[in-house]
N, C-alpha and C positions, 0 to 999 in steps of 0.2 A: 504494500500500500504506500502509498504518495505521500512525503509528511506531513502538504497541506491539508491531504485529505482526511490522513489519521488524524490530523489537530482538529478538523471540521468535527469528528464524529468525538470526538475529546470532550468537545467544548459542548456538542447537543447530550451526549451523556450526561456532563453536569447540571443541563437546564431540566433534566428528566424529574432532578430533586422538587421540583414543581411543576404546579398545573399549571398551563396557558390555556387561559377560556375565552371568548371572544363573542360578542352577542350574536346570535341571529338575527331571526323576526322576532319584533320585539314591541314593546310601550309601553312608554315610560316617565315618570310624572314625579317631582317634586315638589314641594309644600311648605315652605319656612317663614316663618311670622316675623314680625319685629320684635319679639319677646323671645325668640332663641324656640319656640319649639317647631317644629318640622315633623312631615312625615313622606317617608319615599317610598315609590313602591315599580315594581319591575315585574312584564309578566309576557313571557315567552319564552324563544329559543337561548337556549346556551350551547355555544358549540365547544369541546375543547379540541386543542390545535396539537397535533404529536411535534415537538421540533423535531424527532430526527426524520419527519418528512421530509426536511429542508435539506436533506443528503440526495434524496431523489434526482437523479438527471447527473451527478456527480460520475467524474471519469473513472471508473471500474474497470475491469475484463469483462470482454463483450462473448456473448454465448460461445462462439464458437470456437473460444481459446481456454470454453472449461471443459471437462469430461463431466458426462451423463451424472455420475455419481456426485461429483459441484454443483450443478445444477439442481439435484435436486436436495441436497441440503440445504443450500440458498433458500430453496421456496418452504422447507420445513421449516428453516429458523423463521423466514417471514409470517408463516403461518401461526408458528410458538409466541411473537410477538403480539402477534395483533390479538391473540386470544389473550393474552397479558394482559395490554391494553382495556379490552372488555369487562374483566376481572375488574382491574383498579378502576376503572368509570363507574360501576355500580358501585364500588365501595366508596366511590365517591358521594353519590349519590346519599348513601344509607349516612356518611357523616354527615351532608349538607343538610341533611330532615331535620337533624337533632339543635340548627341552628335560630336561634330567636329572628323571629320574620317569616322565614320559611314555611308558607302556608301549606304547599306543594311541590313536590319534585318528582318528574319520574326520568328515569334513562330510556330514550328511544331506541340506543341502539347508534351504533357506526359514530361515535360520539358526542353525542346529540342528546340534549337531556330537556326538558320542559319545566320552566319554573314559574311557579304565582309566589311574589317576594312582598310584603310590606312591614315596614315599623315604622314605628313612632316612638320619640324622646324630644331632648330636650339637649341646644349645643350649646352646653357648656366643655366640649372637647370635639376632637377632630372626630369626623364618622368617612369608614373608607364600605365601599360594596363592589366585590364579594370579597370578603376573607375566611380564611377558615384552615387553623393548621393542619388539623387531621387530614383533610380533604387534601392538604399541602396548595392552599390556592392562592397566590402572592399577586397577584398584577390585577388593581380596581377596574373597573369600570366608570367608577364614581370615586372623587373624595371632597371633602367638603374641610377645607383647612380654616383655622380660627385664629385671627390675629390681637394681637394685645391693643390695638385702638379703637376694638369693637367690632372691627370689619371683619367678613371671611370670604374667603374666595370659591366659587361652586368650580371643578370642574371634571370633564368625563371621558377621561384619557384611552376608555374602552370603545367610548360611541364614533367611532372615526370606519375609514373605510381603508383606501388606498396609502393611507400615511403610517399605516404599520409595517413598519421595517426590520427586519429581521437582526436579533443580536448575533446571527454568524455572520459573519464579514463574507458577503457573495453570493448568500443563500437567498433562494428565494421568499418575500414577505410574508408572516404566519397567517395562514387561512387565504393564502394565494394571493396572485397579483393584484385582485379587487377587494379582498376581505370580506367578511360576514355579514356584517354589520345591516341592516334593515329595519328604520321602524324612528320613531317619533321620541324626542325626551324635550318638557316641559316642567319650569320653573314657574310657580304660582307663588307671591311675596308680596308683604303689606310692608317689607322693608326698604330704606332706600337702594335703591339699584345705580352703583357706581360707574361700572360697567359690563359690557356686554359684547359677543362676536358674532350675534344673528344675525343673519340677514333679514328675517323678518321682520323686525324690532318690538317693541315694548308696547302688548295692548293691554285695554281693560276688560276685567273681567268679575264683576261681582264684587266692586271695589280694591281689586289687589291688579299687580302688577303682572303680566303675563310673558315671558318669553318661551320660544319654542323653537328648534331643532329640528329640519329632518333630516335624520342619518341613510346615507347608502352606501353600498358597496365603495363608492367612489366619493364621498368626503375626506378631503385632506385634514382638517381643522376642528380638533375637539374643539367640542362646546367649552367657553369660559364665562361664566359672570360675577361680580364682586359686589359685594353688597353691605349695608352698614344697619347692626342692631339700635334697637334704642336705650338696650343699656348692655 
């Protein structure tokens, strides 16, 4: 093997230590008052993303320079893997149930899982969606940071499309050249709204502040907006 290549499958090995998930079809709504309480909620697809798919298309030995007997160890070990795969997806699943919010989950299958998500509290600290160690799920979709002059910044570094870039240097983007990504997330706030990167802009709606999102395969540009409590 090629050292680039061994370093390529090195370095996906390591990312293995966690999930990469990526939304589907999706929608998705959040709720934050001037008074710090909020409520989010998410209800759709979750896809999770293999990295060492990103080895795919990678310069190998081409059929005809293995013997029958390479060959088909190759597709045994692909096979052993992807049953792997399946395995740790459900137990994924059966961790993610046990998670506060978690109305619903089920695993579809080919690593596709279905989720009805919502909670409510109260920010007096940062809140990030999805985490969950067992599950091993590291990368938000959502986080919502809190700053010491009152302000916090909303933003949704999962709701993108084509601006997910792969952390192996060359490999192709997780969840492919377009991404998963499909569906609506909407900010509802009676708080000041500092700023914003919709294109739609800021309407009313039942006396609160309305901004909204539509994500597709092909948005570059998570969603940001920064907002100020009143105490």
């Amino acid at each position: 093997m090629h050292r680039p290549v061994a370093l390529l499958a090195a370095i996906a090995a390591l990312m293995l230590a966690s999930c990469v998930l990526s939304p589907g079809k999706f929608t998705s709504d959040l709720s934050i008052g001037k008074d710090r309480a909020f409520t989010f909620r998410y209800s759709g697809e979750v896809i999770a993303i293999d990295p060492t798919s990103s080895l795919d298309g990678l310069p190998t030995a081409s059929n005809a320079e293995k013997d029958p007997a390479a060959i088909a160890a190759e597709k045994a070990d692909k096979q052993k893997k992807a049953a792997e795969r399946e395995t740790k997806y459900r137990a994924m699943a059966e961790a993610l149930s046990r998670e506060q919010g978690v109305r619903k989950i089920t695993y579809a299958g080919n690593g596709k899982f279905m989720l009805d998500y919502e909670i409510s509290g109260t920010l007096d600290h940062g809140f990030v969606f999805p985490f969950n160690t067992d599950a091993e799920v590291v990368i938000p979709f959502l986080a919502i940071e809190l700053r010491k002059d009152g302000s916090a910044r909303v933003k949704a570094p999962g709701f993108v499309g084509s601006a997910k870039e792969s952390p192996i240097p060359g490999a192709p983007p997780l969840g492919g050249s377009n991404g998963t990504a499909d569906g609506t997330f909407t900010v509802r706030t009676d708080a000041e709204i500092l700023m914003h990167n919709s294109e739609a802009g800021v309407k009313k709606e039942a006396g609160r502040n309305v901004v909204s999102w539509r994500v597709t395969p092909l948005t570059k540009e998570a969603p940001v907006l920064s907002l100020r409590f009143t105490r």
